[in-house]
C-alpha atoms as one frame of an Amber mdcrd trajectory, in Angstrom:
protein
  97.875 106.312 117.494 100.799 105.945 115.241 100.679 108.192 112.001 100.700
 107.142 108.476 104.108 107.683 107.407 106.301 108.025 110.316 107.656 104.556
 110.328 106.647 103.483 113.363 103.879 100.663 114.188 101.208 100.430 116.404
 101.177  97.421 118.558  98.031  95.846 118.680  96.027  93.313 120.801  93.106
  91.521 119.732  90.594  90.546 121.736  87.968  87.861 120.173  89.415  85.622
 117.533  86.393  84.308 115.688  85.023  84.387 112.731  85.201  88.568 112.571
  89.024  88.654 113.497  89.287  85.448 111.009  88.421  87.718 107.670  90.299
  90.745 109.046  93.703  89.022 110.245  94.703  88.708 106.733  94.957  92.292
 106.074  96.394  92.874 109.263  99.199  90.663 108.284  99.939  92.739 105.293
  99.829  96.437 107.125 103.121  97.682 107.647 101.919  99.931 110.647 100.496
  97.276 112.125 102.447  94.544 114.650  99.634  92.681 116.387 101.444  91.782
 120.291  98.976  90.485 122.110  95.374  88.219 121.615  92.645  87.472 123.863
  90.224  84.652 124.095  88.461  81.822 126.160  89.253  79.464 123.740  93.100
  77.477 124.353  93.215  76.030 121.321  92.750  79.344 119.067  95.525  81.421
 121.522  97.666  78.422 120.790  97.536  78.630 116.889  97.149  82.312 116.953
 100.579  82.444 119.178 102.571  80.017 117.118 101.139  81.871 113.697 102.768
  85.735 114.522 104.575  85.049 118.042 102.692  87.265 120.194 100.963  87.068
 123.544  97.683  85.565 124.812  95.682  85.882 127.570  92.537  83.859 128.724
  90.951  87.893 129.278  90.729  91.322 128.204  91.523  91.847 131.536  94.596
  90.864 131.334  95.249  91.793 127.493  95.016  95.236 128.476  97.142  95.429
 131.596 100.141  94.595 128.796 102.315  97.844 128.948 103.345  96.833 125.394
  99.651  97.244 123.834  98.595 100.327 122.779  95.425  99.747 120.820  92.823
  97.147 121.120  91.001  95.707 118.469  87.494  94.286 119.388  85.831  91.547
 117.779  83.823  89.944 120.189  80.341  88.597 119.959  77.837  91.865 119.788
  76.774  92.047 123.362  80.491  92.318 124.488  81.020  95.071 122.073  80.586
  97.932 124.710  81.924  96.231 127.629  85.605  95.438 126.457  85.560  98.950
 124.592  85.023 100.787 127.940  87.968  98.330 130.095  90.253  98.784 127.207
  89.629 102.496 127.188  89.694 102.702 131.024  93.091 100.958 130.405  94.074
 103.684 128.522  94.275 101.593 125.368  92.985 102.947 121.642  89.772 100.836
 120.695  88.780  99.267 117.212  85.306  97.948 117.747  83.521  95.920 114.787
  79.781  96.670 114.368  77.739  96.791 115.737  79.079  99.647 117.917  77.386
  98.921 120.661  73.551  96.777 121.262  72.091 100.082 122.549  72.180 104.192
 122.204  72.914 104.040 126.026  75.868 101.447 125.952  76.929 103.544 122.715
  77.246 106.573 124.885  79.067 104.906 127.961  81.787 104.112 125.672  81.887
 107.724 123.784  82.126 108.894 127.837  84.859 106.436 128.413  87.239 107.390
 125.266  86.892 111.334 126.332  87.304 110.552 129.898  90.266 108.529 129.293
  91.477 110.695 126.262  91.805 107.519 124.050  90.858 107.260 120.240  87.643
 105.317 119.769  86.696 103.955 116.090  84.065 101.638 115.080  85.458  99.822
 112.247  83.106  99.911 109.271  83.868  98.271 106.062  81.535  99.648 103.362
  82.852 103.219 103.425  86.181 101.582 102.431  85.119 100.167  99.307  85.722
 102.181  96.151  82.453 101.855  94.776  81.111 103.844  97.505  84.039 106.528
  97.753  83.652 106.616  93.785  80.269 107.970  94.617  81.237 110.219  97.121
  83.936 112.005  95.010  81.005 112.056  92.227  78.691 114.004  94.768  81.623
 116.183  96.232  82.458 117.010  92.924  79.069 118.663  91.819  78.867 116.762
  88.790  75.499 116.222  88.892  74.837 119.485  91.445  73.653 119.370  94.894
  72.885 116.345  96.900  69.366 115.867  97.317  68.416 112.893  98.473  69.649
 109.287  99.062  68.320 105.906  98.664  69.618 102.819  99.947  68.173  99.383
  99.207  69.770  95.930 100.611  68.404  92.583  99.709  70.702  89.674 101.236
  70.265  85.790 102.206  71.621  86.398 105.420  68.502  84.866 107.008  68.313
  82.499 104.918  71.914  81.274 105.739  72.638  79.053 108.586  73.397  81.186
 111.826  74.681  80.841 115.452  72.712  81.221 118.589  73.361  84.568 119.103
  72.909  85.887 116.124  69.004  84.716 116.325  68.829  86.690 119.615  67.718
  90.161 119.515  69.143  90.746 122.822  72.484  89.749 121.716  72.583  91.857
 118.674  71.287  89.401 116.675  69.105  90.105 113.335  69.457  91.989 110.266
  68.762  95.970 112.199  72.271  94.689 114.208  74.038  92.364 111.559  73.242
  94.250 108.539  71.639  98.032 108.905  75.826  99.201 110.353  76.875  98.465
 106.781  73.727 101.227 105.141  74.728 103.672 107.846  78.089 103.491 107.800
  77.683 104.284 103.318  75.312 107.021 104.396  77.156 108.825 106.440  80.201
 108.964 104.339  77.662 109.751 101.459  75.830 112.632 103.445  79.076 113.822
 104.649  77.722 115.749 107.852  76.427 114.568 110.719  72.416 113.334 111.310
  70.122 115.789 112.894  67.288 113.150 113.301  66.749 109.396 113.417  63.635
 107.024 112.749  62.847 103.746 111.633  61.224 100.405 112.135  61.649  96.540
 111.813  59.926  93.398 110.479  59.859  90.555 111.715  58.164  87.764 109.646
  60.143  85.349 108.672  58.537  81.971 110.496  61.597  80.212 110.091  63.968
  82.794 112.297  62.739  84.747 115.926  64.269  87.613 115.009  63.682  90.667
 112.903  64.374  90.339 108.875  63.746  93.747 107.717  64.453  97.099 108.762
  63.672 100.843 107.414  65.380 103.894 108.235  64.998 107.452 107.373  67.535
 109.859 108.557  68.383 113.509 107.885  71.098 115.464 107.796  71.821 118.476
 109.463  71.792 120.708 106.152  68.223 118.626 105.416  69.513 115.808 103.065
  67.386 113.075 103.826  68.124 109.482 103.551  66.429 105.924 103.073  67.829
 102.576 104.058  66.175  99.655 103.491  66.822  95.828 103.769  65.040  92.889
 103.359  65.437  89.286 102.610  65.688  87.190  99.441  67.590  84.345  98.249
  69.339  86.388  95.732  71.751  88.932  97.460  72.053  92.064  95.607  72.511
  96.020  96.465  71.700  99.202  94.817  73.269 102.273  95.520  71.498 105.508
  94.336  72.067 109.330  94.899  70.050 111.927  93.569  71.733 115.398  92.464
  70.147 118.641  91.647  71.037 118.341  87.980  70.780 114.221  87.633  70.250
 111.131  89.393  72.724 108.391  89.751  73.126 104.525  90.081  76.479 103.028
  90.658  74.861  99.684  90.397  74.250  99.885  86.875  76.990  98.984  84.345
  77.324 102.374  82.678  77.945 104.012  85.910  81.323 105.471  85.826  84.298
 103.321  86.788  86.416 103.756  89.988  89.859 103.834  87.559  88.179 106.478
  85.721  87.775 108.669  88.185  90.947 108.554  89.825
């Protein structure tokens, strides 16, 4: 991929342009290493307006998207259960993947496409948004600072309307990635892992699923661990008021970034 600093952009196709490719377009827009060449859909209509807004190409397939000589990196942003499928043809193409979360619908899709980027020697990145945010890398200078001594433990909680919200037919199907394990749980990894900074030595968990009003699950738990023993705890749930608390615990003191005397971001930069 093109490096930070050298001037030159990375040309990008798109493949997907709903509602996920709707938030993150914007930004794209204003990335100078960015130059987005190339979109993909089924839709005529959107590949129209998406052509006539930047001037790039479109193609009724990612198929065809990726036989472009002129893209180098694909962004994904398809509906869940096409997550793994257009990651492995755009890495077979030889093309860098972006895929949104969910990475993948299941540990063994998740793996084909890990097989695929090292077989093809292609850069594959599951594009996360929480880690991003400077609350959370506020707390993860905090811990990697030893301000409040080693990292002990952390706790997660995530309470959100989401089902409560009006969805789409495939995001009420389990089997499509639907549900709040799929929808939601990528966005508590993804600030645990950055939090944890290692990688997990072991994984378990379990969902809920009563909610009349929606066929799929409206909770999930988690409890991971990392390899040098931190253990973690994510949990989300359902209410009509969305909030999220963020907690670490240190040898020396325990912290909440939720609270309004918990240090701000300009502070500690």
């Amino acid at each position: 991929m093109a490096e930070s600093g050298t001037g030159r952009k990375l040309r990008l196709g798109i493949v997907g342009i709903g509602v996920g490719a709707s938030e993150i377009l914007p930004a794209m827009e204003q990335m100078a290493e960015f130059e987005l060449v190339a979109a993909a859909d089924v839709n005529p209509r959107v590949l129209e307006t998406f052509h006539q807004r930047y001037g790039a190409k479109t193609y009724d397939s990612i198929e065809k998207l990726c036989a472009d000589p002129n893209v180098e990196a694909v962004w994904v942003s398809t509906p869940n259960r096409f997550h793994a499928p257009h990651s492995i043809i755009a890495a077979n193409a030889g093309k860098h993947v972006v895929v949104e979360k969910p990475m993948a619908i299941s540990l063994q899709e998740a793996e084909q496409m890990i097989e695929a980027s090292i077989k093809n020697k292609i850069k594959l990145l599951c594009g996360h948004t929480q880690s991003f945010g400077p609350h959370i890398r506020t707390m993860r200078k905090i811990i990697r600072s030893g301000e409040f001594g080693r990292l002990c433990a952390l706790h997660v909680w995530a309470y959100t309307d989401w089902m409560l919200r009006p969805r789409t037919a495939e995001e009420l199907d389990i089997n499509q990635g639907g549900g709040v394990p799929y929808r939601q749980g990528p966005h508590q990894i993804d600030t645990l892992r950055l939090l944890g900074g290692g990688l997990v030595r072991s994984v378990r968990g379990s969902t809920g699923q009563w909610f009349k009003g929606r066929p799929i699950p409206g909770y999930y738990s988690g409890f991971l661990e990392f390899e040098d023993g931190t253990p973690q705890l994510s949990c989300t749930t359902v209410t009509v008021i969305s909030s999220r608390r963020n907690w670490f615990h240190g040898a020396d003191r325990i912290a909440d970034t939720t609270k309004p005397s918990a240090p701000r971001f300009e502070d500690l930069c």
